[in-house]
C-alpha positions as CSV (number, residue, x, y, z in Angstrom):
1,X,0.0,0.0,0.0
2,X,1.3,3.8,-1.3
3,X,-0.3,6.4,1.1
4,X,0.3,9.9,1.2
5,X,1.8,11.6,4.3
6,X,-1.3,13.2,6.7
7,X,-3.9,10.4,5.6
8,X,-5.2,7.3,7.1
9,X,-4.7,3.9,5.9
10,X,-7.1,0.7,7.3
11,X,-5.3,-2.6,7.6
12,X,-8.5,-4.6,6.3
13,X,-8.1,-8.2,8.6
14,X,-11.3,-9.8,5.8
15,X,-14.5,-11.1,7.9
16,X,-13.6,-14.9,7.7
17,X,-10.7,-14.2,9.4
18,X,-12.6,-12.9,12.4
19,X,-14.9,-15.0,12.7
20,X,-12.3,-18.1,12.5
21,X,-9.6,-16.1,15.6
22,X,-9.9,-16.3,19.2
23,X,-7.1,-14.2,18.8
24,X,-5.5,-11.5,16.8
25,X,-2.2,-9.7,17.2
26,X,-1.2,-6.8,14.9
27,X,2.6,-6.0,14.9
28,X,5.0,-3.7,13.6
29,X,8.8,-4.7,13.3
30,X,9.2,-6.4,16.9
31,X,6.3,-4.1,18.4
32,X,3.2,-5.5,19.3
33,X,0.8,-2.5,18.6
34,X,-3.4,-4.3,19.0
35,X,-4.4,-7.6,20.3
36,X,-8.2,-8.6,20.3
37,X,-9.0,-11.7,22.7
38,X,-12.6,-12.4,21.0
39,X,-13.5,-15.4,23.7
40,X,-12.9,-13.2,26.8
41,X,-14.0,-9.8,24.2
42,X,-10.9,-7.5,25.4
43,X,-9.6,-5.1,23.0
44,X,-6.1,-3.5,23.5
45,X,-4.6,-0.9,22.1
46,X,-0.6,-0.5,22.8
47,X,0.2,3.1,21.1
48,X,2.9,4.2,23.0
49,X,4.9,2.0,21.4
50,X,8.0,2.7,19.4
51,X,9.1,5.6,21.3
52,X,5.3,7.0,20.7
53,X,5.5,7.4,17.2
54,X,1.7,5.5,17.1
55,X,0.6,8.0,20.1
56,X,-3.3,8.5,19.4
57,X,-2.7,7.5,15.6
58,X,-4.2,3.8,16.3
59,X,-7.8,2.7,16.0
60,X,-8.7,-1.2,16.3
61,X,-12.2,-1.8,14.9
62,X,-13.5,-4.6,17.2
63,X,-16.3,-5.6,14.6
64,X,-13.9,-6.2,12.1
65,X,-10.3,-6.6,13.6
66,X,-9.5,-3.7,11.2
67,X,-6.4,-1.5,12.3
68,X,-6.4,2.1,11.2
69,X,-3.7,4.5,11.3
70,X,-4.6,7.9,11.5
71,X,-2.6,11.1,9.9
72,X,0.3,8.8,8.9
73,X,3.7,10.1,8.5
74,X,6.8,8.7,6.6
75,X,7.4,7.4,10.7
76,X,4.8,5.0,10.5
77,X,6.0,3.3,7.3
78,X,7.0,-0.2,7.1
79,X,5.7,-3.8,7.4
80,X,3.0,-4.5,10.0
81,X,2.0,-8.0,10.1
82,X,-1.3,-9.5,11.6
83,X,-1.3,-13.0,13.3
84,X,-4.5,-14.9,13.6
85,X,-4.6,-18.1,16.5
86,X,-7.8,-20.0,15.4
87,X,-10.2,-20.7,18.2
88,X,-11.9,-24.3,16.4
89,X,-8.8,-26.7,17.7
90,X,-5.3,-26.8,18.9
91,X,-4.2,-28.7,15.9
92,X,-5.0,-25.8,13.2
93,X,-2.3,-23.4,12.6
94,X,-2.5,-19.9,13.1
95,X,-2.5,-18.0,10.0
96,X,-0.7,-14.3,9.2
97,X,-0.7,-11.7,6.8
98,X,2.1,-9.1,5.8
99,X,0.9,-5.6,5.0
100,X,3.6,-3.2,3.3
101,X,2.7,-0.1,3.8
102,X,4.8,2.7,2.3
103,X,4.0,6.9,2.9
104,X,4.9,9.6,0.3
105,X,5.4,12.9,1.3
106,X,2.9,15.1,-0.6
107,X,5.3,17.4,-1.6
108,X,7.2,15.5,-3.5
109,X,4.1,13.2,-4.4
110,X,3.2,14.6,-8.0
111,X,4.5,17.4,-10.1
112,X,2.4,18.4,-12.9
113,X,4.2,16.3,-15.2
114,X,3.9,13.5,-13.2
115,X,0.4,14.1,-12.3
116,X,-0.3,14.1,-16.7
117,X,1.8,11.0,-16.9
118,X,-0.3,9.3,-14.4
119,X,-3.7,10.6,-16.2
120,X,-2.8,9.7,-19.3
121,X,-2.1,6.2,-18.3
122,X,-4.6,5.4,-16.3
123,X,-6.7,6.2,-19.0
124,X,-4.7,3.9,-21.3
125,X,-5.2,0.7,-18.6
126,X,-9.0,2.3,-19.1
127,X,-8.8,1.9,-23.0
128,X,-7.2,-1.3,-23.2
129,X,-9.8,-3.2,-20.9
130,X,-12.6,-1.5,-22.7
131,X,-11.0,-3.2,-25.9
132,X,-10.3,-6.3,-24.5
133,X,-14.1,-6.3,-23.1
134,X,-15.4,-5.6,-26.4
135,X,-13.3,-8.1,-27.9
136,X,-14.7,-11.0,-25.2
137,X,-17.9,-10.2,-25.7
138,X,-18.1,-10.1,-29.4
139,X,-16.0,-13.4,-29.4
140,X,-18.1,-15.2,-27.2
141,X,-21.4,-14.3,-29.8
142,X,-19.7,-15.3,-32.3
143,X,-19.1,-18.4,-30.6
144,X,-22.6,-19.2,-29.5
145,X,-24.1,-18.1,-33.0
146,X,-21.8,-20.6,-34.7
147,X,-22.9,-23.4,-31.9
148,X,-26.5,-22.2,-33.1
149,X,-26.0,-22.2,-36.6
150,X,-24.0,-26.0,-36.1
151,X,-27.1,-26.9,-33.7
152,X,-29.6,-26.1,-36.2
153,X,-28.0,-27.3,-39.3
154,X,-27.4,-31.0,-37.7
155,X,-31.4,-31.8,-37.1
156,X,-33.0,-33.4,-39.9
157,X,-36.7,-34.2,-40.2
């Protein structure tokens, strides 16, 4: 993920995955920065981690498992990794996920030039899968008028 300095980016956990947990621990480097306990329903919240730099910048959705990091700075960038103990029996593993997380500083974020370079292809990518659309679609009536044609040619009476 590519966020700009100052904005907030959710760490999205998916809804199976909190349904399946009794527990769920989201990380950053070797700092342990949430933890949700869902049999005993305790939340924690450990922001003054990493000498503060997550002070009142953390939100732990407890409907979701969903971490958000509010007014991010450059700081804050980095891997943060969410570990999932599953609740059903001892002898299923617990599963993880790695989120990369990289912020740009909005100066440098996009000149004009860069800001036209990225319009123009974007609407390229825009272009090309209208094309490629068109071209399924048309291929695929092709395909079922020539199954027609071969369906109705083959019956005699």
């Amino acid at each position: 993920m590519s966020e700009m300095e100052g904005d907030s980016v959710t760490l999205n956990i998916g809804s199976e995955d909190m349904k399946d947990g009794s527990q769920i621990w989201w990380r950053f480097g070797k700092y342990l920065l949430a933890e949700i306990n869902v049999n005993n329903d305790s939340i924690t919240v450990y922001d003054d981690v990493a000498d503060g730099r997550f002070r009142d910048r953390l939100k732990l959705d407890n409907q979701t498992g969903s971490l958000t990091i509010t007014n991010i700075t450059t700081e804050q960038a980095g891997i943060y990794k969410l570990n999932i103990a599953r609740a059903e029996s001892s002898l299923s593993s617990p599963s993880s996920k790695t989120f990369n997380v990289s912020v740009y500083d909005s100066v440098h974020c996009c000149g004009p030039t860069e800001a036209v370079i990225r319009l123009v292809l974007s609407a390229l990518v825009g272009v090309a899968t209208v094309i490629v659309l068109v071209y399924e679609i048309r291929s695929r009536r092709a395909e079922q008028d020539q199954a027609h044609i071969h369906t109705s040619g083959s019956i005699e009476i």
